[in-house]
PAMITOR-319602 format. One record per residue (C-alpha): x, y, z; residue in three letters. Coordinates in steps of 0.1 Angstrom, whole numbers, padded with zeros to 4 digits, always signed. Each point is the difference from the previous one (the first is absolute). Layout:
REM PAMITOR-319602
XYZALA;...
***
This chain:
REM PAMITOR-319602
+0124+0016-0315UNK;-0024-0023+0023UNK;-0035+0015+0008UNK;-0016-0011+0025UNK;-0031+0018+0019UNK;+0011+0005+0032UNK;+0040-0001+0013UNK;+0004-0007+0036UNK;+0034+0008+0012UNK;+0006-0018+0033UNK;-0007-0039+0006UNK;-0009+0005+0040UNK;-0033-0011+0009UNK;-0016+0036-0010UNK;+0013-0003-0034UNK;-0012-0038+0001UNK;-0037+0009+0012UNK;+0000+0023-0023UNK;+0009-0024-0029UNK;-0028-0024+0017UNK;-0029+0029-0002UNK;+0008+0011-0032UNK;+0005-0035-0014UNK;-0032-0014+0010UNK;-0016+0032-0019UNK;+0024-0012-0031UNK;+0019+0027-0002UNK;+0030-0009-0020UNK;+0033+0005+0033UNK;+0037-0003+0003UNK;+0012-0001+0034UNK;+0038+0013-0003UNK;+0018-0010+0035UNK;+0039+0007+0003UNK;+0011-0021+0021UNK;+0002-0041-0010UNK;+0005-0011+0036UNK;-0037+0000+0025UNK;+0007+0016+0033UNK;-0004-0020+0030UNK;-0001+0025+0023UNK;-0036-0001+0018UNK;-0007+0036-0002UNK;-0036-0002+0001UNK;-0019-0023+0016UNK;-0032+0002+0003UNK;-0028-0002-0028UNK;-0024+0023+0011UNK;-0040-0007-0004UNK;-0004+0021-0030UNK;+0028-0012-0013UNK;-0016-0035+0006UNK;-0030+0009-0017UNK;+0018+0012-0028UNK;+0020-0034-0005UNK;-0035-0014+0007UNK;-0013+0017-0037UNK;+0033-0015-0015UNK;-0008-0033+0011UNK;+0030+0000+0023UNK;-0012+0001+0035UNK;+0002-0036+0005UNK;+0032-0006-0017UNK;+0018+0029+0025UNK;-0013-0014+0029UNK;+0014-0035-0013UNK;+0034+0015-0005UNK;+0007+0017+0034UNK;+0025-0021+0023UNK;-0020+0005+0027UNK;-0034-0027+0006UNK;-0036+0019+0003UNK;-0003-0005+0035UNK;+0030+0019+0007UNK;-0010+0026+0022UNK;+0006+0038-0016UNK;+0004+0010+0037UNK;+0028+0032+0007UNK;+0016-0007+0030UNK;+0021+0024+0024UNK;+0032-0008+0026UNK;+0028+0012+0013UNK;+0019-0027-0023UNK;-0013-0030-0019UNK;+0012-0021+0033UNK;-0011+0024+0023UNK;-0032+0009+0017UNK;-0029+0009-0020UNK;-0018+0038+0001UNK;-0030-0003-0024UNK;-0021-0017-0027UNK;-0017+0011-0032UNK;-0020-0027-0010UNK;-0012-0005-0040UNK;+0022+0029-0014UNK;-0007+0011-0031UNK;-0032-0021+0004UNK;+0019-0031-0013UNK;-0022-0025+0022UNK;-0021-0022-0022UNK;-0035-0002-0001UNK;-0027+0017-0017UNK;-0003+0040+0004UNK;-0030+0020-0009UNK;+0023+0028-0011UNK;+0021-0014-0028UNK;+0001-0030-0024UNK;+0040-0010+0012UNK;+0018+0000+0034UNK;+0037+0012-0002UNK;+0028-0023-0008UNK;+0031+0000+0019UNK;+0025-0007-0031UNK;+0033+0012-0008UNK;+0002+0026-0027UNK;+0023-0026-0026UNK;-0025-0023+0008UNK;-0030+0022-0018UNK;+0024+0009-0024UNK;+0005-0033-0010UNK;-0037-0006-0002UNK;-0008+0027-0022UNK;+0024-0008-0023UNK;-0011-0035-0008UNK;-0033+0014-0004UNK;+0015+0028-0022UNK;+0017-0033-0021UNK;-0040-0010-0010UNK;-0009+0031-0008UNK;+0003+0001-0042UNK;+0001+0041+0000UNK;+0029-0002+0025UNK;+0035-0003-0007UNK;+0029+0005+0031UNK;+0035+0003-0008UNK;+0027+0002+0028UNK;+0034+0018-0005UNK;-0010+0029-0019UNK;+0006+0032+0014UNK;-0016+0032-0014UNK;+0025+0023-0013UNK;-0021+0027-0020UNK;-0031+0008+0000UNK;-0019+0030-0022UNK;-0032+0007-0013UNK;-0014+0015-0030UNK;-0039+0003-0003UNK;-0017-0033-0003UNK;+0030-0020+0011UNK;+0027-0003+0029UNK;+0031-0013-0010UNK;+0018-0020+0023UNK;+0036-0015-0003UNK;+0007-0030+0013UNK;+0040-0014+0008UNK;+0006-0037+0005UNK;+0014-0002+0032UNK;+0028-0029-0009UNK;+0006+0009-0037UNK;-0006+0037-0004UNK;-0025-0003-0025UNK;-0022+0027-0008UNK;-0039-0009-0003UNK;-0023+0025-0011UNK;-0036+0001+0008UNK;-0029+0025-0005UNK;-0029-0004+0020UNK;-0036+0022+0002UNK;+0011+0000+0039UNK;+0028-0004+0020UNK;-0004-0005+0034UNK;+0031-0004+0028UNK;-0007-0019+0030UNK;+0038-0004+0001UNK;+0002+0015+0042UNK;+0015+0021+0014UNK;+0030+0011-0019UNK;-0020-0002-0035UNK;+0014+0011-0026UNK;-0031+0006-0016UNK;-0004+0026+0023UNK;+0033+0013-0005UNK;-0003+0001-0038UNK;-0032+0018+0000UNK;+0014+0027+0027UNK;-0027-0007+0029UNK;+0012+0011+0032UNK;-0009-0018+0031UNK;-0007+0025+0032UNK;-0006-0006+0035UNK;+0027-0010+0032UNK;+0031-0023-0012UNK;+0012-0028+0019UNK;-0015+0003+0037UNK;+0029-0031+0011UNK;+0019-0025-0014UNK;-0011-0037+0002UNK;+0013-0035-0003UNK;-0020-0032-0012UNK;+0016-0034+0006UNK;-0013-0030-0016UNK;+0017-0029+0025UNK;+0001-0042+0010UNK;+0002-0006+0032UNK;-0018-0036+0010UNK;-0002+0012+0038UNK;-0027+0030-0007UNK;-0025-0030+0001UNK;+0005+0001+0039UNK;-0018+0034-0002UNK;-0033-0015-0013UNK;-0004-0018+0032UNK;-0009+0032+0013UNK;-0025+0012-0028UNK;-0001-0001-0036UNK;-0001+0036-0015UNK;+0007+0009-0035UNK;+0023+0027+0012UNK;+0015+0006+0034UNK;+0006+0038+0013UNK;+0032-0003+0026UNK;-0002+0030+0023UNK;+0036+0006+0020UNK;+0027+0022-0001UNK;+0029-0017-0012UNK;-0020-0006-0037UNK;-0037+0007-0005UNK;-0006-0017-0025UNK;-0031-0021-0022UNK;+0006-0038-0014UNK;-0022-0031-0013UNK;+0000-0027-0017UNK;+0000-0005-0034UNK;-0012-0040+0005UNK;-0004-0024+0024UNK;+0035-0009-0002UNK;+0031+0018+0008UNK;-0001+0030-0021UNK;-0008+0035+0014UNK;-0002+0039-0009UNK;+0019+0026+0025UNK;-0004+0033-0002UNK;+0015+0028+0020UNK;+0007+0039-0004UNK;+0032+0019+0000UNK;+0006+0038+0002UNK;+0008+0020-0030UNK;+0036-0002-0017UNK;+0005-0029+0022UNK;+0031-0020-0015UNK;-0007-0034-0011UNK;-0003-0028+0024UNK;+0024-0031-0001UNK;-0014-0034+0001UNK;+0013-0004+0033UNK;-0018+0029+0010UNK;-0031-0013-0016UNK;+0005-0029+0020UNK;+0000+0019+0031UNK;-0032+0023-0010UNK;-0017-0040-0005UNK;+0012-0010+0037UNK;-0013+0031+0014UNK;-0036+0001-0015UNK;-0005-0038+0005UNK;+0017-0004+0042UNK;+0019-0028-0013UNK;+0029-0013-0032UNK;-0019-0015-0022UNK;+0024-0009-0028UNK;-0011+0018-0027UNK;+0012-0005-0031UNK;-0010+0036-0015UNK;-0010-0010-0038UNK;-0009+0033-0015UNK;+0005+0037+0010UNK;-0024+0027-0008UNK;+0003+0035+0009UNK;-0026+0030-0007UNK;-0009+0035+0013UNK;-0034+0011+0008UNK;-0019+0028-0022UNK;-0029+0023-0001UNK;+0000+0008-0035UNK;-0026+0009-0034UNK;+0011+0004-0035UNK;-0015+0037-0010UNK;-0013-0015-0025UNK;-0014-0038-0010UNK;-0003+0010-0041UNK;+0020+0011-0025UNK;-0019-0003-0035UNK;-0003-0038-0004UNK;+0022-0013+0024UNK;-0009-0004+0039UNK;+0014-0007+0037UNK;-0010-0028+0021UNK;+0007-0016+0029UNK;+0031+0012+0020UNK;+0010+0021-0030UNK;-0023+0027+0009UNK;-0002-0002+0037UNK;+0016-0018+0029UNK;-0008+0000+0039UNK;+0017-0022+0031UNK;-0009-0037-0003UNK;-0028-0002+0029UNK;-0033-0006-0001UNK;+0002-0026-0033UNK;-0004+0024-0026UNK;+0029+0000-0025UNK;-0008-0022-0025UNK;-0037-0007+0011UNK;-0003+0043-0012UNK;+0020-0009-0034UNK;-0021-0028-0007UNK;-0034+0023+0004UNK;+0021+0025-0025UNK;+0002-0026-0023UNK;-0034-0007+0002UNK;-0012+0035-0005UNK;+0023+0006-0024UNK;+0001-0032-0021UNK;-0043-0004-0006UNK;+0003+0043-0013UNK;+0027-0007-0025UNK;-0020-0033-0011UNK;-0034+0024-0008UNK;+0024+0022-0009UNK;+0016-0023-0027UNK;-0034-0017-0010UNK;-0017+0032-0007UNK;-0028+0006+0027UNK;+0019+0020+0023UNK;+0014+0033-0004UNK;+0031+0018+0008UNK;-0017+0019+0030UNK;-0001-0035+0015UNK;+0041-0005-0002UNK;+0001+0036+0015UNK;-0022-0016+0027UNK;+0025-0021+0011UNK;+0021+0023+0017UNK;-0031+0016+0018UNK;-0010-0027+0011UNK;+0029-0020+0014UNK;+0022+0031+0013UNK;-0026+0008+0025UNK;+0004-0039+0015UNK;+0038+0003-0005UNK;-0003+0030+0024UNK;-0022-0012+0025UNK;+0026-0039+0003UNK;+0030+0023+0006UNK;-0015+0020+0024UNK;-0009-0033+0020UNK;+0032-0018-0006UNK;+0021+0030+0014UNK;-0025+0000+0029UNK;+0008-0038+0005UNK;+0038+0007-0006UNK;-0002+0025+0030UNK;-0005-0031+0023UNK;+0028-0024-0007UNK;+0009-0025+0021UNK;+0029+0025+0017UNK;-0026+0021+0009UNK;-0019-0021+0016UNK;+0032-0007+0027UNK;-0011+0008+0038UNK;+0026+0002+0031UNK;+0000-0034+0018UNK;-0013-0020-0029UNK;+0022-0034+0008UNK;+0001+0007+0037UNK;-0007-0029+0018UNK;-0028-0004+0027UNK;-0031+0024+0006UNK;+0019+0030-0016UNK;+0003-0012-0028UNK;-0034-0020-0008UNK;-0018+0039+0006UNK;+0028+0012-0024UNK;-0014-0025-0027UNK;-0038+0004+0004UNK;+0010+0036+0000UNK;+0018-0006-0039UNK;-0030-0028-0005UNK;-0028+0026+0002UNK;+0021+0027-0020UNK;+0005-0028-0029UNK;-0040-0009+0004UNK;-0009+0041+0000UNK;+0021+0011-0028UNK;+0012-0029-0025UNK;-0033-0017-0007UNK;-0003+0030-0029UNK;+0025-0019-0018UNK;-0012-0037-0004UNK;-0037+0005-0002UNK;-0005+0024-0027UNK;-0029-0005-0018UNK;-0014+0033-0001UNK;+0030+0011-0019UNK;+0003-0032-0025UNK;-0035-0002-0002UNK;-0017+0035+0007UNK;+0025+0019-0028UNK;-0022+0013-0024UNK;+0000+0023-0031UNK;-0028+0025+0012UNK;+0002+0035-0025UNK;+0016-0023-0027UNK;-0006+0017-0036UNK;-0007-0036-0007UNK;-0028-0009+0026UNK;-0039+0020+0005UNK;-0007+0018+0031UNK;-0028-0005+0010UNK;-0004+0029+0031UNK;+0010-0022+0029UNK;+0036+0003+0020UNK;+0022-0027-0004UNK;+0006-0018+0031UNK;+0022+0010+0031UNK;+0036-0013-0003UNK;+0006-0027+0022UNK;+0032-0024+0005UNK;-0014-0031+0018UNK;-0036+0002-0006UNK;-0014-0004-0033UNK;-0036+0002-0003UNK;-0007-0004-0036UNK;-0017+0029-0024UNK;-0011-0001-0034UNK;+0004+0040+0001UNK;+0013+0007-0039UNK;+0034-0008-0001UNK;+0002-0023+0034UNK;+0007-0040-0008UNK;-0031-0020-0007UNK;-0016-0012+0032UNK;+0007-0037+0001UNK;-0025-0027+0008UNK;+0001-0037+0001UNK;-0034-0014-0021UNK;-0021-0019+0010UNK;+0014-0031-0016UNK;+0031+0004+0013UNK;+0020+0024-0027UNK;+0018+0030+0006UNK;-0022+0035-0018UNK;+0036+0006-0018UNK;+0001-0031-0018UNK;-0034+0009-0021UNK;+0016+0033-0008UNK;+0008+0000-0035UNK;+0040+0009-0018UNK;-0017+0037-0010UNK;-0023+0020+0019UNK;-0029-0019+0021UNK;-0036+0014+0003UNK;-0009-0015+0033UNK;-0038+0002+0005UNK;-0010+0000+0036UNK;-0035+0003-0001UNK;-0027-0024-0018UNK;-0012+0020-0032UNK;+0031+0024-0005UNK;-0001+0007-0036UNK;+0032-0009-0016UNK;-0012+0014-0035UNK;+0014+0032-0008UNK;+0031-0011+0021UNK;+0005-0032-0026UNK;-0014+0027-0029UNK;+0030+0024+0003UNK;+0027-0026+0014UNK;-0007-0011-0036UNK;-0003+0033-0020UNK;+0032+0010+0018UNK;+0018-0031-0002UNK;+0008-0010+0035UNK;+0000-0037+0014UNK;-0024+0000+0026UNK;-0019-0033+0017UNK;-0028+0005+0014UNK;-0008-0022+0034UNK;-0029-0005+0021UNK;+0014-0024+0030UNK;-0038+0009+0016UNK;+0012-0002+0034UNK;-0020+0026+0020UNK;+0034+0010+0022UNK;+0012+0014-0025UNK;-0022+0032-0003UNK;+0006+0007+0035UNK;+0040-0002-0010UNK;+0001+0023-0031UNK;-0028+0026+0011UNK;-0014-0001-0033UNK;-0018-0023-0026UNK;+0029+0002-0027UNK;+0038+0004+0003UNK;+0018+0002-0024UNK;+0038-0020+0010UNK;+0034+0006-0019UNK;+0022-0022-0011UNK;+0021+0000+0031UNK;-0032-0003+0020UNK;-0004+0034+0015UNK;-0033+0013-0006UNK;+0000+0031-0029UNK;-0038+0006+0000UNK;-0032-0009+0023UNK;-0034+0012-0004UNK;-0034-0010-0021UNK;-0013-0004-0031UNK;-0008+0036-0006UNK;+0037+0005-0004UNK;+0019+0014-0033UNK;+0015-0036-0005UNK;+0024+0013-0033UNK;+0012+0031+0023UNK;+0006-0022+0030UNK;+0020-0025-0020UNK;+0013+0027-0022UNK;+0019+0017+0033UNK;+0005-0035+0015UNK;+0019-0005-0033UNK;+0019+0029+0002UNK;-0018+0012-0031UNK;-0019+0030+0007UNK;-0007+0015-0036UNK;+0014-0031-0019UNK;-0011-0022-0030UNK;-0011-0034+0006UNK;+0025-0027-0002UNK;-0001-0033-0021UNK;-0034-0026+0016UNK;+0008-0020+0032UNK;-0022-0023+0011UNK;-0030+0001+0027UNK;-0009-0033+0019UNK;-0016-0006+0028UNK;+0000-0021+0035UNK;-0038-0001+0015UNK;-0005-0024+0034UNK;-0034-0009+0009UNK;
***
């Protein structure tokens, strides 16, 4: 039997960032991924700016942004009409806050990149990675567990073959029909299948005509013969094209495709339709993200419709939160209350996204349709700034969202300190940043010109904000306890005013577990941080240090 220490059923880019954050820790990974062939179907699209900052720590940042088809200067505008050849109803400028340029608020501006496109990323970074191994066209077929070890087993897609693995934790990011899931008997609850959708991948070299009228990274067509949202996938000829059907509608014929195509763009455009997706829209959670040592992430535990840019930006921070726990976990300085933590923490978030995309799924493009919309003349132009400031009042929730990806925040986590203050309002576009235990670390450009998250070390950070803040105890039991901890000092006097206290203690996934002083109980703090409350001390890590004059 193959041991590894971590199995990762499911290859998509949750089971990949998971690889990546447990494989810069060095913990020993197979990646087990069914299917041989890489979908090329965009799915999602945009990178959000946590994710960002998160390829940022990997070292990928730059190397995304290389890879998408589209140039930096593209404009990550949303733009409404009545069709893509029609007259225009609205503008949402910098969606997603994709513009580039430096931003007080976070380290990376979003990427507009197709999903295959990340995927393919992170797997050549998973390729460098010597604790890493992926392996396509293995599907799970068993999995059990039995104290220390879950068994998986493993079937060779083409030949059958039967490869056994035991692992100290399995984890399926293997979407929404996981059979991880399945074999462990979670249940997913919550409203099935709000409508059925299609997704078209398609050529068609006369789209081009539409960027004479704006360039938009995605292109909401408001009518009543198909409502419907497109955009390109390059600069060339290829597009996406979406559009909703009813329930238990039968399937559509190319032909009929064809005509939904015409309809939405107010001209034949000769598509040549190269892929066809379809999907329904969900409002689900597992009941459950644990079963002994084998976890949910991503769409396997919950699902919600595809607006506002969440999907795979919310797996990704699950990987995260998951993947630095079972690394503490697996190295000895964190405890099992902090793999119990995971669930507190992220089910919370989870809850909060689906709440917002079904908001944003309640104004689709049909239901944004007004009498008199392609009228002609003056009855139509008050018909159209009528729909214009409707799209401006309601949809702006949706592409600028920073108070969600941004503001989310583990507040009451068994694995973060109070410290007697309310976290902050919830907000969807506004973030205003809080180093409240439990909120992500404030972020701050230094004065020479780096980004506050790139001192922050791979274990916890003691950020000291104040000039003098003792760091001794804090370094004392970090050592007795066996926790990795680097202690840094940018000495930039903004940053008190940031973090409301002299010392702050930061996780590994840079949301603050701890601020205070020096009269603190460093071991408990670090002890709970840890999820060891009561515990022994773990094997030495080491203590350095990062001091600026």
């Amino acid at each position: 039997m193959l041991h590894t220490e971590v199995l990762v059923i499911g290859g998509g880019p949750v089971g990949l960032a998971l690889a990546a954050e447990l494989g810069g820790r060095g913990i020993r990974t197979l990646v087990a991924e069914q299917n041989l062939r890489h979908a090329r179907q965009p799915r999602a699209k945009t990178t959000n700016v946590r994710s960002m900052e998160h390829m940022r720590r990997w070292g990928l940042a730059e190397r995304l942004r290389a890879s998408s088809p589209l140039p930096p200067d593209y404009p990550t505008d949303i733009i409404f009409a009545t069709r893509l050849f029609g007259p225009r109803l609205a503008r949402i400028e910098n969606a997603f806050f994709g513009a580039p340029g430096r931003n007080e608020l976070y380290s990376e501006h979003a990427q507009w990149v197709p999903q295959y496109t990340v995927e393919a990323v992170l797997r050549d970074h998973l390729a460098t990675l010597p604790a890493v191994t992926t392996r396509f066209g293995l599907r799970l077929d068993a999995l059990h567990q039995d104290g220390g070890t879950a068994k998986a087993v493993l079937a060779d897609t083409a030949t059958g073959e039967a490869l056994r693995v035991g692992a100290d934790y399995l984890v399926g990011a293997d979407g929404s029909r996981s059979a991880v899931r399945g074999a462990l008997g979670i249940r997913m609850r919550g409203e099935h299948a709000f409508a059925q959708n299609y997704n078209l991948v398609i050529r068609a070299p006369a789209l081009r005509e539409a960027f004479a009228a704006g360039r938009s990274i995605m292109y909401w067509l408001v009518n009543p013969d198909c409502a419907a949202i497109a955009g390109p996938m390059d600069e060339g000829d290829t597009w996406y094209f979406g559009f909703p059907v009813p329930n238990g509608a039968p399937p559509l014929s190319e032909a009929e495709l064809q005509a939904r195509m015409t309809a939405a763009f107010g001209r034949d455009v000769g598509a040549e339709i190269l892929t066809v997706d379809t999907w329904a829209a969900h409002s689900l959670l597992a009941d459950r993200y644990r079963d002994g040592r084998a976890f949910l992430a991503g769409d396997a535990c919950h699902l919600h419709p595809p607006f506002g840019g969440y999907g795979m930006n919310l797996g990704i921070a699950d990987a995260v939160d998951l993947g630095w726990k079972l690394a503490a976990r697996l190295r000895g300085w964190g405890g099992e209350a902090l793999l119990d933590s995971y669930e507190s923490e992220r089910r919370p978030v989870h809850r909060r996204v689906i709440e917002e995309a079904v908001a944003n799924y309640a104004m689709l493009a049909p239901n944004l349709l007004r009498p008199g919309l392609e009228e002609p003349g003056a009855a139509g132009e008050v018909a159209r700034r009528a729909v214009g400031e409707l799209i401006l009042a309601h949809k702006p929730r949706e592409f600028r969202t920073l108070g969600v990806v941004l503001g989310s925040h583990y507040s009451g986590s068994p694995a973060v300190v109070p410290d007697g203050t309310p976290p902050p309002p919830d907000t969807v576009t506004d973030y205003v940043p809080s180093a409240h235990p439990g909120c992500l670390a404030p972020h701050l450009w230094l004065r020479d010109g780096a980004s506050l998250y790139d001192r922050f070390g791979p274990g916890f950070t003691l950020l000291v904000t104040a000039p003098g803040a003792d760091t001794a105890e804090f370094e004392r039991a970090a050592r007795e306890l066996g926790v990795p901890l680097r202690v840094l000092a940018p000495g930039d006097e903004r940053l008190f005013a940031l973090y409301g206290a002299p010392l702050a203690l930061i996780r590994p996934d840079q949301h603050v577990a701890w601020r205070g002083d020096a009269t603190t109980d460093a071991a408990a703090v670090l002890r709970r941080a840890c999820g060891r409350e009561g515990a022994a001390p773990a094997l030495p890590h080491s203590i350095t240090s990062e001091v600026s004059a």
